[in-house]
C-alpha positions in Angstrom: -33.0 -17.6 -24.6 -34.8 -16.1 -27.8 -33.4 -13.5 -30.1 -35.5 -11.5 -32.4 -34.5 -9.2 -34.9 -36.4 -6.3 -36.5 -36.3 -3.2 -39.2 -37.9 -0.6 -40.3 -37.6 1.4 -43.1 -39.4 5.0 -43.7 -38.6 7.5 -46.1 -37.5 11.2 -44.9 -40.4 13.7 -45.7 -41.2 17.5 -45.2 -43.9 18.5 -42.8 -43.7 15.5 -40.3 -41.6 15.4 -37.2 -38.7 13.0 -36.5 -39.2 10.6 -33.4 -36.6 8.3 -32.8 -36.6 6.1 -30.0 -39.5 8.5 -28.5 -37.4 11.5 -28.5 -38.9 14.0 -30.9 -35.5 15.8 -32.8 -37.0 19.4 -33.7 -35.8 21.1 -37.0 -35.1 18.0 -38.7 -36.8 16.5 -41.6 -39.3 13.6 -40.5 -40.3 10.4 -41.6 -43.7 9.0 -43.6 -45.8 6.6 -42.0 -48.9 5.9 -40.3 -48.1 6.6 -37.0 -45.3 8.7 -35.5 -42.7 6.8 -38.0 -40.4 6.3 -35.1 -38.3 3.5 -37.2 -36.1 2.7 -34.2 -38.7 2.0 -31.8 -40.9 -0.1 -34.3 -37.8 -2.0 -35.0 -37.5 -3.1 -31.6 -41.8 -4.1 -31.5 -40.7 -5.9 -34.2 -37.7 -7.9 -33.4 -38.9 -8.5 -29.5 -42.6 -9.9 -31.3 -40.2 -11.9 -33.2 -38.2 -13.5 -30.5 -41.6 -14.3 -28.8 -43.1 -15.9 -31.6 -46.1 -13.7 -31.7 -46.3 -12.4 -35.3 -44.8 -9.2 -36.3 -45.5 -5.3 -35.7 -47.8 -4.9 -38.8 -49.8 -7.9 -37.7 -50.5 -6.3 -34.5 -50.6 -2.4 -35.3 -51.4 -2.8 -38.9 -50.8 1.0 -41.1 -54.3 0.3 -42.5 -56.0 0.4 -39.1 -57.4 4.2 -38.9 -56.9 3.1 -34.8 -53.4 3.5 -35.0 -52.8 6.8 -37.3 -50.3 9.5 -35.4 -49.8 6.6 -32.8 -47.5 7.5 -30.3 -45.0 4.5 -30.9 -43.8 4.3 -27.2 -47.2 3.4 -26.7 -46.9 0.7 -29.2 -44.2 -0.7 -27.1 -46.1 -0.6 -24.1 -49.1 -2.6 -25.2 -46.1 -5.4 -26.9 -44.3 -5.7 -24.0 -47.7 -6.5 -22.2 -48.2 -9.0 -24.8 -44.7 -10.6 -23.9 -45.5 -10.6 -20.4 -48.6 -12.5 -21.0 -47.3 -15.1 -23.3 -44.6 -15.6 -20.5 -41.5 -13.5 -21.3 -39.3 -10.7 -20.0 -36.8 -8.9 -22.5 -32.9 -9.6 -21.3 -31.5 -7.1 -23.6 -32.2 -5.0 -26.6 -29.2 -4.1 -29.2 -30.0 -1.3 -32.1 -28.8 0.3 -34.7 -30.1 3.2 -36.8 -28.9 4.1 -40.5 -30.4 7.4 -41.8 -28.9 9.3 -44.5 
């Protein structure tokens, strides 16, 4: 068994959307970032890349890459979890947590 364990950090902004976990929260103040900001599903691309030994989110979907700007970060998952499933592995379990003040 692996365990991998991710964060993410964004800072609330005007004028974006929030996304957490791919469900879009209308009304509330959004996050910055590259893509759709959505910190809770980046933390788990992180922390399941992690736990596979394959680098980390940035590495993969770096913010510099004009590719991945407004990515949809469900999407994201998608393409990591067919990177686990190449290198060998299937995710058991995924704990999370989200702090936002």
């Amino acid at each position: 068994m692996r365990v991998g364990i991710g964060y993410d950090i964004h800072r609330f902004v005007d004028g974006r959307r929030l996304v957490l976990g791919g469900v879009e929260f209308p009304g509330q103040t959004g996050l910055a970032g590259h893509s759709d900001a959505d910190v809770l599903t980046h933390a788990v691309i992180d922390a399941l890349l992690g736990a596979a030994g394959l680098g980390d989110i940035g590495s993969h979907f770096p913010p510099d890459d004009p590719k991945w700007e407004g990515a949809d970060s469900l999407e994201l998952l998608r393409r990591t979890s067919e990177m686990l499933r190449e290198a060998g592995f299937a995710v058991g379990n995924v704990d999370s947590t989200v702090i936002a003040e």
